[in-house]
N, CA, C and O atoms as a MOPAC input file, in Angstrom:
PM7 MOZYME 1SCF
protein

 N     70.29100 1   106.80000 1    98.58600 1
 C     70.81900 1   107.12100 1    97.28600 1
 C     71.63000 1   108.42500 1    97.32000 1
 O     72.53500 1   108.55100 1    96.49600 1
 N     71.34300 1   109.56000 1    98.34200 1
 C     72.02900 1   110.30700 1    97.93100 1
 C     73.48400 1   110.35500 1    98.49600 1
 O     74.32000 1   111.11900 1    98.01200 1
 N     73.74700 1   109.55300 1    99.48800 1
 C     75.02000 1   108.60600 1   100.25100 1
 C     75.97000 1   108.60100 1    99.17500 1
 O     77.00800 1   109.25500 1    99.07800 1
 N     75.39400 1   107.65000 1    98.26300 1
 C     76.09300 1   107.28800 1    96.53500 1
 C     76.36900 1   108.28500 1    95.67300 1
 O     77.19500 1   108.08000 1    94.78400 1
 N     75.79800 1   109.38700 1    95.77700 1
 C     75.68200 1   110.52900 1    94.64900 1
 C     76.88800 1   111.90200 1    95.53800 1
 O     77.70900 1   112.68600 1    95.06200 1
 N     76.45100 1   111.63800 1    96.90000 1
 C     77.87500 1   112.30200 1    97.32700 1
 C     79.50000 1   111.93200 1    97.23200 1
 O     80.50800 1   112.59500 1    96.99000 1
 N     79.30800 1   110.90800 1    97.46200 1
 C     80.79800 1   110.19200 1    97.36200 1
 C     81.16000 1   110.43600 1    96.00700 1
 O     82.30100 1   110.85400 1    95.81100 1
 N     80.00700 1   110.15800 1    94.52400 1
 C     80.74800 1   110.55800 1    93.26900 1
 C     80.82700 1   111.57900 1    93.25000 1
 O     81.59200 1   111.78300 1    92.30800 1
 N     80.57600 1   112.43900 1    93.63200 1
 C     80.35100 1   114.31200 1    93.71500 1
 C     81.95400 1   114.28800 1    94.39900 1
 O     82.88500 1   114.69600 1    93.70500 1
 N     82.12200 1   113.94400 1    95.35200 1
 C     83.12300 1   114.27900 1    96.31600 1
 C     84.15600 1   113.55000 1    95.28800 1
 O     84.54900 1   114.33800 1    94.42800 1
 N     84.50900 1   112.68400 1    95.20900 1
 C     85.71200 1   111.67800 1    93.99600 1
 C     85.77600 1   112.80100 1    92.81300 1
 O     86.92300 1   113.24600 1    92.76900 1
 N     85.16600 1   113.23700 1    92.11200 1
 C     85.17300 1   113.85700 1    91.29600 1
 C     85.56900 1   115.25600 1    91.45900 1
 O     86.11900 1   115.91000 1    90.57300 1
 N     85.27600 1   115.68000 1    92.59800 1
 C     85.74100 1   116.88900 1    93.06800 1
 C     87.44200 1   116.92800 1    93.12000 1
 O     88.20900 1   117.61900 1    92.44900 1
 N     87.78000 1   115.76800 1    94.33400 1
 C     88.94100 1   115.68100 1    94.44700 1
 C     89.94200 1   115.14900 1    93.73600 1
 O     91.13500 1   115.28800 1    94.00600 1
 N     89.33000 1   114.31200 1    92.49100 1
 C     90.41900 1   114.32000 1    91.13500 1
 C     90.69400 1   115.56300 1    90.32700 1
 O     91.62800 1   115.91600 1    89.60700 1
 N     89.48100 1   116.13400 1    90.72200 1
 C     89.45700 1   117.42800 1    89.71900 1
 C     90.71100 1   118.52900 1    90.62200 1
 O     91.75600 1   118.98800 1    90.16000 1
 N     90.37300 1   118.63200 1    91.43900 1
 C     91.60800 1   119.28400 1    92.17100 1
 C     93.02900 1   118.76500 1    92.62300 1
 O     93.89700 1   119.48700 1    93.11300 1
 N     93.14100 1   117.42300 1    92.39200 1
 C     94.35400 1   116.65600 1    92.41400 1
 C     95.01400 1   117.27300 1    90.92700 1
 O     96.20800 1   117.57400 1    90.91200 1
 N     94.40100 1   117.39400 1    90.02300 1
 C     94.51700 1   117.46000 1    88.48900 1
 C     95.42500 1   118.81900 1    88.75300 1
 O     96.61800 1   119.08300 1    88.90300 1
 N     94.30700 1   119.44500 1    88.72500 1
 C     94.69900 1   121.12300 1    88.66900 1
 C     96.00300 1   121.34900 1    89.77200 1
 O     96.91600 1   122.06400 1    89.35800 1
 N     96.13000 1   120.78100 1    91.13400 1
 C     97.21000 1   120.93000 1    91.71800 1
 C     98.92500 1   120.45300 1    91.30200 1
 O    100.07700 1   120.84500 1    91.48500 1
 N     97.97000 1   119.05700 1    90.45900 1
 C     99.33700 1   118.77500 1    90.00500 1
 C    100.27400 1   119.00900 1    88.95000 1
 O    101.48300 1   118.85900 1    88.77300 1
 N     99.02500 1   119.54300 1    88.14300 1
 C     99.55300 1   120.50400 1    87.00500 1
 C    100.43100 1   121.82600 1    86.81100 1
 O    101.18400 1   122.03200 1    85.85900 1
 N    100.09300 1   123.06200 1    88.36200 1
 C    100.50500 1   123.85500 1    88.69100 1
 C    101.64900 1   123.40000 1    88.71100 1
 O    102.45500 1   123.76700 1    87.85700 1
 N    102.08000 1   122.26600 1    89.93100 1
 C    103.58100 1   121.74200 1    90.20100 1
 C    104.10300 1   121.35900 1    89.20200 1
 O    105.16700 1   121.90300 1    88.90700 1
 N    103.51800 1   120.19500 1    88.22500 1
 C    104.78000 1   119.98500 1    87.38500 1
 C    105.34400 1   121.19600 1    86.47500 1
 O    106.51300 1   121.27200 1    86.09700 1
 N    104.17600 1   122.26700 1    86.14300 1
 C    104.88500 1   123.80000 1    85.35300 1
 C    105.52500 1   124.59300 1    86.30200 1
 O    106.19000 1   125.48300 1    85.77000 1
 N    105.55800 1   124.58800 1    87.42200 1
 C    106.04600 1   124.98000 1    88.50400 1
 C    105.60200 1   126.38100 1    89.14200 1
 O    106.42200 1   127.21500 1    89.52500 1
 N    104.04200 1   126.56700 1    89.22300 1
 C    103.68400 1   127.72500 1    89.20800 1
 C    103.12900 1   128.12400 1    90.69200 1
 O    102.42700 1   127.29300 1    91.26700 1
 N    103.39000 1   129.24500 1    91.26900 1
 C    103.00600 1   129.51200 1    92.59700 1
 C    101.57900 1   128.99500 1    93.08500 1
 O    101.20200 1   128.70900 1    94.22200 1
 N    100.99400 1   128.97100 1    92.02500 1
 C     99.27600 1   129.19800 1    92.69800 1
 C     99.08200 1   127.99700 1    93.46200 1
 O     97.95200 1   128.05900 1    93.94800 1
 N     99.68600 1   126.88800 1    93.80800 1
 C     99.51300 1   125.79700 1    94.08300 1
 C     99.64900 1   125.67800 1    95.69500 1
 O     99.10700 1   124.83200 1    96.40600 1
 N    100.67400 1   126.94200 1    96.17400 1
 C    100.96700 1   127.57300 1    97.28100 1
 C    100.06200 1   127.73600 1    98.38700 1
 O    100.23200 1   127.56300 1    99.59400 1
 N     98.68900 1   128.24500 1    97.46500 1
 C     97.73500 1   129.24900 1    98.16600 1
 C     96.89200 1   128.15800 1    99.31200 1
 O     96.68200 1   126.95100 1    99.18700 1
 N     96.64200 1   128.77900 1   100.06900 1
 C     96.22500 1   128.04600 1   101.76400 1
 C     95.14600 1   127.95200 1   101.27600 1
 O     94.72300 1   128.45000 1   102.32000 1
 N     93.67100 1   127.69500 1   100.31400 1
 C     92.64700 1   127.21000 1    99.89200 1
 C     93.65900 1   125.53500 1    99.53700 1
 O     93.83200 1   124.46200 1   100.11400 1
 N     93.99100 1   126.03100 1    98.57100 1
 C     94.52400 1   124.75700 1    97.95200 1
 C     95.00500 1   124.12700 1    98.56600 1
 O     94.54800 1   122.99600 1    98.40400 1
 N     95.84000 1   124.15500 1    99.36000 1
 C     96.50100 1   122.97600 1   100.29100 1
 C     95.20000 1   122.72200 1   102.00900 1
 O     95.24000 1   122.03300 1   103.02800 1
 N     94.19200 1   123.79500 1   101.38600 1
 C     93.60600 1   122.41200 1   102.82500 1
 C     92.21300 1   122.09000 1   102.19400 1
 O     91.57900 1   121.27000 1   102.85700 1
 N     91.58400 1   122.55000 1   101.05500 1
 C     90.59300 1   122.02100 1   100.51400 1
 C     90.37100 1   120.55400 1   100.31700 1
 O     89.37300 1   119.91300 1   100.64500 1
 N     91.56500 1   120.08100 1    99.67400 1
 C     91.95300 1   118.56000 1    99.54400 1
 C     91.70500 1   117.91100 1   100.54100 1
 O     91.21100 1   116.79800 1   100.35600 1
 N     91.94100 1   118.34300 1   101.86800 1
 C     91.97200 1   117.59900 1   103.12400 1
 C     90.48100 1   117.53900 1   103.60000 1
 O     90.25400 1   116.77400 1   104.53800 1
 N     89.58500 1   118.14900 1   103.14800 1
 C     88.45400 1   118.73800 1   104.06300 1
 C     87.64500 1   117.62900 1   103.31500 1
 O     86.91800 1   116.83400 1   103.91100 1
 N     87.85700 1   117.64000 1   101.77300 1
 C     87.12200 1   117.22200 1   100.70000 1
 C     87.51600 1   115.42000 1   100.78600 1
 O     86.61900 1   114.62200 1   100.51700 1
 N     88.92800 1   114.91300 1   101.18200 1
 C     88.98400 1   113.72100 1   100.89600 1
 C     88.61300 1   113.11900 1   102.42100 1
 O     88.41100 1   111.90400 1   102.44200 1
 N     88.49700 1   113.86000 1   103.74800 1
 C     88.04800 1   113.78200 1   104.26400 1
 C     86.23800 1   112.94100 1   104.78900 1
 O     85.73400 1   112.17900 1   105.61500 1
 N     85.91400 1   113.77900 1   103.60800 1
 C     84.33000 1   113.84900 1   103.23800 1
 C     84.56000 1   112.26300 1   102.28400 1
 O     83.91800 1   111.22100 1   102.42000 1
 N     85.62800 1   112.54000 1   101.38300 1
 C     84.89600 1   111.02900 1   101.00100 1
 C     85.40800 1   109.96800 1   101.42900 1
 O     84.94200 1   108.90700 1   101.01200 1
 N     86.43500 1   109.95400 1   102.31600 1
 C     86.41700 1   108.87000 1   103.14800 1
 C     85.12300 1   108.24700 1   104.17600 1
 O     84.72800 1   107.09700 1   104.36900 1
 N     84.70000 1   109.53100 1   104.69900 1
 C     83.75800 1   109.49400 1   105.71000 1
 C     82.54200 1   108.72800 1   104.75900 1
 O     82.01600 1   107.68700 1   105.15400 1
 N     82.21500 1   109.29000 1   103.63100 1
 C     81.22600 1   108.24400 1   102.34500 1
 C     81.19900 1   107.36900 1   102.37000 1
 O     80.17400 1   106.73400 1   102.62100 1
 N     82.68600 1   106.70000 1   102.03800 1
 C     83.05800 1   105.68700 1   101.78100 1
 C     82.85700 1   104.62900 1   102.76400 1
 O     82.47500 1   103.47700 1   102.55600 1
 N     83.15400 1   105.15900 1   103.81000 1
 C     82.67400 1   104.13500 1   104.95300 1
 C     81.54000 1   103.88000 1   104.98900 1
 O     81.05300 1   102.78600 1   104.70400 1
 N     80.93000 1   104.89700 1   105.35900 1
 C     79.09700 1   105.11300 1   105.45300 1
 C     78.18100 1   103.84200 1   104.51800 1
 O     77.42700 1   102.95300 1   104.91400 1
 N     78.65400 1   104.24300 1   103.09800 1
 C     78.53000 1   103.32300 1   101.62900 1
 C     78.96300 1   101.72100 1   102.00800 1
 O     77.95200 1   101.14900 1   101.60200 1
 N     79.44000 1   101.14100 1   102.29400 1
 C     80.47900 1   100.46400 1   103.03100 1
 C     79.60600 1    99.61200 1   103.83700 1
 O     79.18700 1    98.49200 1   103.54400 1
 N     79.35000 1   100.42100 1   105.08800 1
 C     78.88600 1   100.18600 1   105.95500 1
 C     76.84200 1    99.93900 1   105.28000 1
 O     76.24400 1    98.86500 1   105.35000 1
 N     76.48800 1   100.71600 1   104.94500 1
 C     74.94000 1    99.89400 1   104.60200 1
 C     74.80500 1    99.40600 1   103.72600 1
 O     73.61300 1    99.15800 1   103.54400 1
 N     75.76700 1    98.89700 1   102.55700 1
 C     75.23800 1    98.31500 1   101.82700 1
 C     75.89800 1    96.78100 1   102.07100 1
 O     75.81000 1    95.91800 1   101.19700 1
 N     76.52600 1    96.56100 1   103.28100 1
 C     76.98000 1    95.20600 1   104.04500 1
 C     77.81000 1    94.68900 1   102.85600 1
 O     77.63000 1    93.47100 1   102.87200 1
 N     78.47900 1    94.94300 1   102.01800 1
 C     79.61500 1    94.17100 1   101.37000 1
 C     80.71600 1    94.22500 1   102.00000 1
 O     81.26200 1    95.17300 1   102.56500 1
 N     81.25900 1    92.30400 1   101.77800 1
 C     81.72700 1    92.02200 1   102.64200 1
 C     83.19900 1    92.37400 1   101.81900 1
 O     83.43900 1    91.97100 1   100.68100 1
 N     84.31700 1    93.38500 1   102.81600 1
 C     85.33500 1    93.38100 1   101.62100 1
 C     86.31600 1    92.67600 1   101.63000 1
 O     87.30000 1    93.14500 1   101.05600 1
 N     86.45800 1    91.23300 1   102.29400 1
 C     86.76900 1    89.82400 1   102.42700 1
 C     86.39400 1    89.19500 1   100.90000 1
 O     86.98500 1    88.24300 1   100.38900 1
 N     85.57700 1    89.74400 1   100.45600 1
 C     84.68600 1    88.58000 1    99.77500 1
 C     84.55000 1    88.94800 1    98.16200 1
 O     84.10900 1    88.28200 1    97.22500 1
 N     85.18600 1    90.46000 1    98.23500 1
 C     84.90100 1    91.49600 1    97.30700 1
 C     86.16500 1    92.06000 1    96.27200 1
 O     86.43000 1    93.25500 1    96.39900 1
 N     86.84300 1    91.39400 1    95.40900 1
 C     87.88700 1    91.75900 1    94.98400 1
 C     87.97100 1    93.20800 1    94.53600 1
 O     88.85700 1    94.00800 1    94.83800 1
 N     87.14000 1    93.37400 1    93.93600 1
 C     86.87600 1    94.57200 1    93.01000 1
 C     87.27500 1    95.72500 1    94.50900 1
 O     88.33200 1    96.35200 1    94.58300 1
 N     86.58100 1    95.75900 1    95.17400 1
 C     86.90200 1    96.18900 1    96.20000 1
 C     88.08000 1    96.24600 1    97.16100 1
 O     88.21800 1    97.20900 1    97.91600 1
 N     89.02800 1    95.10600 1    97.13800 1
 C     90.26700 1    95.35100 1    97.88800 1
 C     90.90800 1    96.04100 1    96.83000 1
 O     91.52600 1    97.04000 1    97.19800 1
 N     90.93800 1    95.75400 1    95.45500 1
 C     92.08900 1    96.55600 1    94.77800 1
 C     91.73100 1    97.55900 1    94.67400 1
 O     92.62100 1    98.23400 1    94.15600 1
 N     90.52300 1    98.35600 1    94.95700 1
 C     90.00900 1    99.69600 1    94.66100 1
 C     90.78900 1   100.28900 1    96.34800 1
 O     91.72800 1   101.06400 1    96.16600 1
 N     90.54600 1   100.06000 1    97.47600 1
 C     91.48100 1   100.52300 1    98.79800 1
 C     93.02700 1   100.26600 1    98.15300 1
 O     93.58200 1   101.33000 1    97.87700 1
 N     93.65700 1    99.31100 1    97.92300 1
 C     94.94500 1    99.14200 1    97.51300 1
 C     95.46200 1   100.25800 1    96.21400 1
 O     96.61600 1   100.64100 1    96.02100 1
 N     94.45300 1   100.56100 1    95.56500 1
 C     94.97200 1   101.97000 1    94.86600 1
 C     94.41500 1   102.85800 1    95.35200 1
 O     95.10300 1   103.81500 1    94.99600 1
 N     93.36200 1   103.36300 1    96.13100 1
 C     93.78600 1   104.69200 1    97.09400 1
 C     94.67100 1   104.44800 1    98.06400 1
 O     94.68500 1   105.33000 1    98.92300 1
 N     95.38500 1   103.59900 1    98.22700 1
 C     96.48100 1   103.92300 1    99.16400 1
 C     97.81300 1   104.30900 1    98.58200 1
 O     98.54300 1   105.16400 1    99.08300 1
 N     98.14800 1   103.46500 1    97.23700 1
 C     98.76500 1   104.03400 1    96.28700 1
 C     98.71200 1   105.68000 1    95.30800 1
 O     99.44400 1   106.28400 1    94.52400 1
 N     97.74900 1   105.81200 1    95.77200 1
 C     97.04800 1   107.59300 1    94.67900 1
 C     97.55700 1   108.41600 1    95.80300 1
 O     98.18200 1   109.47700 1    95.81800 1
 N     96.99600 1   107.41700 1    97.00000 1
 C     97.90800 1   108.87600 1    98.17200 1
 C     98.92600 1   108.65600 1    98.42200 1
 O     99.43000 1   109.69000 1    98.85900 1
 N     99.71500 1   107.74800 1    98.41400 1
 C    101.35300 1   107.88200 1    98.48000 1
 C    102.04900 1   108.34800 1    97.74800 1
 O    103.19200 1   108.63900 1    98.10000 1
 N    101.47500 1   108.64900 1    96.11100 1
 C    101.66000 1   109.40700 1    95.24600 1
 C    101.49800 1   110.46100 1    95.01000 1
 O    102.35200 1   111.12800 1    94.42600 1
 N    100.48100 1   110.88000 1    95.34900 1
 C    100.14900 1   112.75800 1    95.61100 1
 C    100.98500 1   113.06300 1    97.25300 1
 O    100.99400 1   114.26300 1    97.52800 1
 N    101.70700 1   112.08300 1    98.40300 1
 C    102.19200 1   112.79400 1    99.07900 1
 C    104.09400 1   112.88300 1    98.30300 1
 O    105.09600 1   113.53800 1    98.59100 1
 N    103.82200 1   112.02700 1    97.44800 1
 C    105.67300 1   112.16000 1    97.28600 1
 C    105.22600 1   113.12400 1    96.22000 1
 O    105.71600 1   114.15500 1    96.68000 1
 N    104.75800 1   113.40500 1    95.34900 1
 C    104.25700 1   114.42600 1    94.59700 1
 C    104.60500 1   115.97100 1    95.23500 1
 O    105.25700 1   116.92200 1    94.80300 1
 N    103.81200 1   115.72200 1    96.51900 1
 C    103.15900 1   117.59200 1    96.45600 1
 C    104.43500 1   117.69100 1    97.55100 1
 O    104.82100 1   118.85900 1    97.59500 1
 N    105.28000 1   116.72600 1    98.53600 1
 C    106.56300 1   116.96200 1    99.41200 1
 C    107.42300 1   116.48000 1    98.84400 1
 O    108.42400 1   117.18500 1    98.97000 1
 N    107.66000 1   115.35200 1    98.06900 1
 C    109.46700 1   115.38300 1    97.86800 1
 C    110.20100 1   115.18700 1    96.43200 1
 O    111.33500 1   114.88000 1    96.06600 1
 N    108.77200 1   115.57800 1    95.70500 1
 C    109.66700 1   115.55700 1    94.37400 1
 C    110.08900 1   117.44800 1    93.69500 1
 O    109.42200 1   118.48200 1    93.71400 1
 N    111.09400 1   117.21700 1    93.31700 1
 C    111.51600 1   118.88900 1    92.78800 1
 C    111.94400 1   118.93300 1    91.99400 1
 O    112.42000 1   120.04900 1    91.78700 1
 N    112.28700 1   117.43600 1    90.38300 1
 C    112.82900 1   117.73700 1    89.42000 1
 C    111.24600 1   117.96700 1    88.40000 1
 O    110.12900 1   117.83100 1    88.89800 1
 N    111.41400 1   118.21200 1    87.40800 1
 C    109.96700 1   118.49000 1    86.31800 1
 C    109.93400 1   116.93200 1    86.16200 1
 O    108.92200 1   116.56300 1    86.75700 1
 N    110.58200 1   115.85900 1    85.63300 1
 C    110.16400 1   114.86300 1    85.25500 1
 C    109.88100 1   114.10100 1    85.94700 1
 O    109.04100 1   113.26500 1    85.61500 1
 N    110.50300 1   114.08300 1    87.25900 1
 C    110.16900 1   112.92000 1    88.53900 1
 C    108.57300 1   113.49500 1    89.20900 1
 O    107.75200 1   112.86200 1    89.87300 1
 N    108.53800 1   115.04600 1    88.69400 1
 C    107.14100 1   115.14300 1    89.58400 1
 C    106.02400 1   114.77400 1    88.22000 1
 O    104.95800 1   114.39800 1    88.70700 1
 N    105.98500 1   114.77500 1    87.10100 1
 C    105.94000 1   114.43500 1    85.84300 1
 C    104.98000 1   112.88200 1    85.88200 1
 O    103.77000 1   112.67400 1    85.79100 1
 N    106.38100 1   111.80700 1    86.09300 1
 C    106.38300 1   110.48100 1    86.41900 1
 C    105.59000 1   110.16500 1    87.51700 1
 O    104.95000 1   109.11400 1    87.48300 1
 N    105.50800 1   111.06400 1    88.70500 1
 C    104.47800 1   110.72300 1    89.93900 1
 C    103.07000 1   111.12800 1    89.65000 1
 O    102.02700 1   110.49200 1    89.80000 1
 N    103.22900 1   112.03100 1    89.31300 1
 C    101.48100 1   112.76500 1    88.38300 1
 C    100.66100 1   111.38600 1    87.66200 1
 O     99.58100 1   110.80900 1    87.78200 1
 N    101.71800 1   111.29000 1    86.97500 1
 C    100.93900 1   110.07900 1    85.69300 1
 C    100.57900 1   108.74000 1    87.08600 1
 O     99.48800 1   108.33200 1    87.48400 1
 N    101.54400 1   108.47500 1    87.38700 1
 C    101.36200 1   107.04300 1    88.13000 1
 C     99.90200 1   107.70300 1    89.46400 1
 O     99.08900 1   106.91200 1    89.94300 1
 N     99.90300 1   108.47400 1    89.63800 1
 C     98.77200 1   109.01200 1    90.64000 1
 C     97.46100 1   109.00900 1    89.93700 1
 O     96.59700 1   108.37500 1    90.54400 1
 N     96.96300 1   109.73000 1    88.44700 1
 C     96.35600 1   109.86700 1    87.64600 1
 C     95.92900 1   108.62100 1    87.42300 1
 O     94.74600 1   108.30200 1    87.53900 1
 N     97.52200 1   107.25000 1    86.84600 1
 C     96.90600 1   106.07000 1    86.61800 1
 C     96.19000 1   105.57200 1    87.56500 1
 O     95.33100 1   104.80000 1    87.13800 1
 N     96.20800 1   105.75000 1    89.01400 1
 C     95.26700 1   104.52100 1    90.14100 1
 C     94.40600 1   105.50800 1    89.84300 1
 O     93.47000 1   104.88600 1    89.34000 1
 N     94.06000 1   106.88000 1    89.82600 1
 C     92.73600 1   107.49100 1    89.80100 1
 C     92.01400 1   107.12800 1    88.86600 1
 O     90.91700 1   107.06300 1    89.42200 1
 N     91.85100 1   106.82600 1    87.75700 1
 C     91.21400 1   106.30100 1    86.64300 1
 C     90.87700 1   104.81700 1    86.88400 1
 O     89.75300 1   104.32700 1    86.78000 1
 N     91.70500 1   104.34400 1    87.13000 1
 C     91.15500 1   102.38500 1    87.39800 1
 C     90.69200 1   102.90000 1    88.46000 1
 O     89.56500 1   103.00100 1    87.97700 1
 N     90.49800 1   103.53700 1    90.02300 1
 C     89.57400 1   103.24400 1    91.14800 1
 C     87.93900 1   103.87900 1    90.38000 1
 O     86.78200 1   103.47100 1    90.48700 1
 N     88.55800 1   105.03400 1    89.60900 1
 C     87.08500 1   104.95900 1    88.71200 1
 C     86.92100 1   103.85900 1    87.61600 1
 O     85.89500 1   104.11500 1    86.98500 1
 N     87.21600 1   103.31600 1    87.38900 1
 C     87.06900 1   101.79800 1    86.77700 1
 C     86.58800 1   100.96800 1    87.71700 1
 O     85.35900 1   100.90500 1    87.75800 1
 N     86.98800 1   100.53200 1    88.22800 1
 C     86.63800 1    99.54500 1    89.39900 1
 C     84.90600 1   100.25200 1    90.58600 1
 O     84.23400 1    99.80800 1    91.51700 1
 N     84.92400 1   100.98700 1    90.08700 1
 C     84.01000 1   101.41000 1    90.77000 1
 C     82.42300 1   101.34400 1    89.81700 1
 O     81.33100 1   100.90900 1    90.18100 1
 N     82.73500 1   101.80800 1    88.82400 1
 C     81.85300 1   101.50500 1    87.18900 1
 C     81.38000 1   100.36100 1    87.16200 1
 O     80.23200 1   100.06700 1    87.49500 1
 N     82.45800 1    99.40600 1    86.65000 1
 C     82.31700 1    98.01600 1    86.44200 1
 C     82.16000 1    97.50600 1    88.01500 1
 O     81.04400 1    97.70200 1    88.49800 1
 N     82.80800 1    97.09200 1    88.57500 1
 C     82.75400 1    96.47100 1    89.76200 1
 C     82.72400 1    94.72300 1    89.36600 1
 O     81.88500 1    93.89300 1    89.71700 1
 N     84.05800 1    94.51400 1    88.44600 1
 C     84.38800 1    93.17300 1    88.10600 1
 C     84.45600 1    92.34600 1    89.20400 1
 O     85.05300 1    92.54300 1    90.26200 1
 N     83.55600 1    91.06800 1    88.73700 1
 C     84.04200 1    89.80400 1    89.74100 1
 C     85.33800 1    88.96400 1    89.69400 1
 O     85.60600 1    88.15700 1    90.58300 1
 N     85.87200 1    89.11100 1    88.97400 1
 C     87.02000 1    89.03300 1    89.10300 1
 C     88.42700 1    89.69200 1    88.91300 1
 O     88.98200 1    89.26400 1    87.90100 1
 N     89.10100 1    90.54900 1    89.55900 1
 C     90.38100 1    91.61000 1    89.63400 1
 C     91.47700 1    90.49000 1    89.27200 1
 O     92.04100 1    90.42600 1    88.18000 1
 N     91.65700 1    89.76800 1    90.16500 1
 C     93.11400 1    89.25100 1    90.33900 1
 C     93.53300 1    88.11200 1    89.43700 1
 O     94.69300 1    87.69800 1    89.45500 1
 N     92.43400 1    87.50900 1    88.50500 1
 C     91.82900 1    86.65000 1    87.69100 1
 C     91.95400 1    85.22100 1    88.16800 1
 O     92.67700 1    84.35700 1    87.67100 1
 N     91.12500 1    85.09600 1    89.22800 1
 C     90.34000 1    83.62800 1    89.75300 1
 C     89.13700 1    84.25000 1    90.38700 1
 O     88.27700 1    83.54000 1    90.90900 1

């Protein structure tokens, strides 16, 4: 159980600091700069990848078999392609604006999908 209680600890951590980082950027404020901030993220999503597997791995769901589950990987792969065009290649206010929200949106449904854990995502 406490396998489960880290990974939400850790998710929650690292939305919470996705938040705050991305907020700095879209007002465009230095603090976002600072060498905590740019490797905390790494150390922390690190950790919940490493969970995630772990979680994964003993509780034998098969993620063949598991919808709720492929679209929950298919938007962290999307949340991070979004926080990397985010935090490297966007530089107008509204395009980093527009990437925030769309990053924010998969963060909220993978916490959806994780809550509920619907049997059916794709609807069959």
């Amino acid at each position: 159980m406490w396998l489960k209680y880290t990974h939400i600890v850790l998710a929650l951590l690292s939305g919470m600091l996705f938040i705050y980082r991305g907020m700095f950027l879209v007002i465009r404020e230095q603090r976002v700069q600072q060498r905590l901030l740019r490797v905390l993220p790494h150390l922390i999503d690190t950790a919940l990848l490493a969970s995630a597997l772990l979680l994964l791995w003993q509780s034998q769901i098969s993620f063949v078999d598991t919808q709720w589950l492929q679209m929950k990987v298919a938007l962290v792969i999307m949340y991070i392609l979004a926080g990397i065009i985010l935090m490297r290649f966007t530089r107008q206010t509204k395009a980093r604006l527009v990437v925030f929200c769309v990053a924010l949106g998969c963060y909220f449904l993978i916490i959806y999908l994780a809550l509920t854990k619907p049997a059916s995502v794709f609807g069959y």
